[in-house]
C-alpha positions in Angstrom: 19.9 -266.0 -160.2 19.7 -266.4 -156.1 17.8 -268.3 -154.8 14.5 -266.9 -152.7 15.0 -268.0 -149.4 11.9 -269.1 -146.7 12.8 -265.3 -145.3 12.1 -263.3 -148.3 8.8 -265.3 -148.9 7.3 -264.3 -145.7 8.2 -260.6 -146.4 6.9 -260.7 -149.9 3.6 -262.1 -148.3 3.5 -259.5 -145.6 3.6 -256.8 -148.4 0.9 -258.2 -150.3 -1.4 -258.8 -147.6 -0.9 -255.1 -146.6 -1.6 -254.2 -150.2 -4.8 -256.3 -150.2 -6.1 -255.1 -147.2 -6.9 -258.1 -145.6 -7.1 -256.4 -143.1 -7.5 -253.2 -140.6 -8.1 -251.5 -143.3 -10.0 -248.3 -143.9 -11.2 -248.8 -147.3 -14.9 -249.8 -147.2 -15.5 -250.0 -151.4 -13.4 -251.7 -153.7 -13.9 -250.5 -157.2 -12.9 -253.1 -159.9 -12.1 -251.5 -162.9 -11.8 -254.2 -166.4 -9.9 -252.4 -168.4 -8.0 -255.0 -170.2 -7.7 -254.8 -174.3 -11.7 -255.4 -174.5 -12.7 -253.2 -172.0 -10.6 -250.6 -173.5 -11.9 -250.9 -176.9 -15.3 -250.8 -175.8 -14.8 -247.6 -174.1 -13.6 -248.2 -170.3 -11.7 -245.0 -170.3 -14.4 -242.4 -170.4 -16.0 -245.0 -167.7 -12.7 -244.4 -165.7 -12.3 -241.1 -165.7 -16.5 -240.7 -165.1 -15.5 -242.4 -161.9 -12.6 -239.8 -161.1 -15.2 -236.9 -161.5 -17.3 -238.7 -159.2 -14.9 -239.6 -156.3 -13.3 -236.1 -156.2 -17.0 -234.6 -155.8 -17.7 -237.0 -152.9 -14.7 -236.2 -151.1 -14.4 -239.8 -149.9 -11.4 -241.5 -148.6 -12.0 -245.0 -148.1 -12.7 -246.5 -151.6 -9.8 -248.1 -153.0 -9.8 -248.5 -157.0 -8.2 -251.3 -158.7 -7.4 -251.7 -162.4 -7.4 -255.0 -163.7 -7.3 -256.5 -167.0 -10.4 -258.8 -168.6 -13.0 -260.3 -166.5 -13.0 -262.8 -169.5 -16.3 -261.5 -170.5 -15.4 -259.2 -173.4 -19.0 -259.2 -175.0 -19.9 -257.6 -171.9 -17.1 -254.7 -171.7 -16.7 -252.7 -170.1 -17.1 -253.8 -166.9 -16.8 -252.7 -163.3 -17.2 -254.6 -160.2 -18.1 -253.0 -156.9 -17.7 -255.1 -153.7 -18.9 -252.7 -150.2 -17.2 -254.6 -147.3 -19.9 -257.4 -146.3 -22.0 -257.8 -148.9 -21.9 -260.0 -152.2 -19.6 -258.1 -155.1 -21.5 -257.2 -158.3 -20.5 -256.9 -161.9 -21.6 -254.0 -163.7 -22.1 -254.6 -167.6 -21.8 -252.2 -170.5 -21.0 -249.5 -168.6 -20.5 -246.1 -169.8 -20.2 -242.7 -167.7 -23.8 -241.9 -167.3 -24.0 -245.5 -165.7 -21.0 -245.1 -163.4 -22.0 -241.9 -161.9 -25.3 -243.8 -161.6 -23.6 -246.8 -160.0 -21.4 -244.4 -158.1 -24.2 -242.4 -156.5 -26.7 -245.3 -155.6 -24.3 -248.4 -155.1 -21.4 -247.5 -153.6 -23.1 -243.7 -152.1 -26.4 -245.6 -150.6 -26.0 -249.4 -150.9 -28.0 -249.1 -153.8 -27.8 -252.3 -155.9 -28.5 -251.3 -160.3 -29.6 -254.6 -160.7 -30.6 -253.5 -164.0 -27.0 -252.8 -165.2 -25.7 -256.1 -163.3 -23.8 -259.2 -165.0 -23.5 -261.2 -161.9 -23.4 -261.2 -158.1 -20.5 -262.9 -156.7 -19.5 -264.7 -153.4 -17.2 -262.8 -151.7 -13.7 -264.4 -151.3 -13.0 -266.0 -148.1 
């Protein structure tokens, strides 16, 4: 196997930062999805494609939607996280598709925090 050379590193970060949107992006919500083993089993998928519905309707084209596995919370599944560039992120807990259309239409729609569906608030990553 070659070795990686100082060259391909910085390209490899380049892309990844890009990915991330770290910056000038146009995304203003990022949309965590836990869909690891857990969350699958305790029913993320309807909660997915609840999301879908809800996204086409609002005809919006800055929220990026990430699927990632287990939050490491699995008595909590499934779980969504919603961050809105510059505030806090939030955890969503037992969600199903009544409460992401809810989360959809008053969180990430108006600002809305469902502190009643809410694991945790987070600190954003600096």
């Amino acid at each position: 196997m070659p070795r990686i050379k100082v060259e391909d590193l910085a390209k490899i970060k380049e892309r990844t930062l890009k990915s991330m949107c770290l910056s000038e992006c146009r995304e203003t919500v990022k949309i965590t999805m836990h869909m690891g083993t857990c969350g699958l089993a305790a029913g993320a998928g309807p909660v997915m494609a609840a999301l879908k519905e809800e996204m086409a309707a609002a005809k919006r084209d800055d929220i990026k939607v990430v699927v990632s596995a287990c939050a490491g919370m699995c008595s909590s599944e499934p779980n969504v996280t919603v961050e809105l560039t510059g505030r806090e992120p939030v955890m969503y807990q037992h969600m199903d598709a009544d409460r992401m259309r809810q989360v959809f239409r008053r969180h990430v729609q108006k600002g809305e925090v469902q502190t009643q569906f809410a694991l945790v608030r987070q600190v954003p990553f600096q």
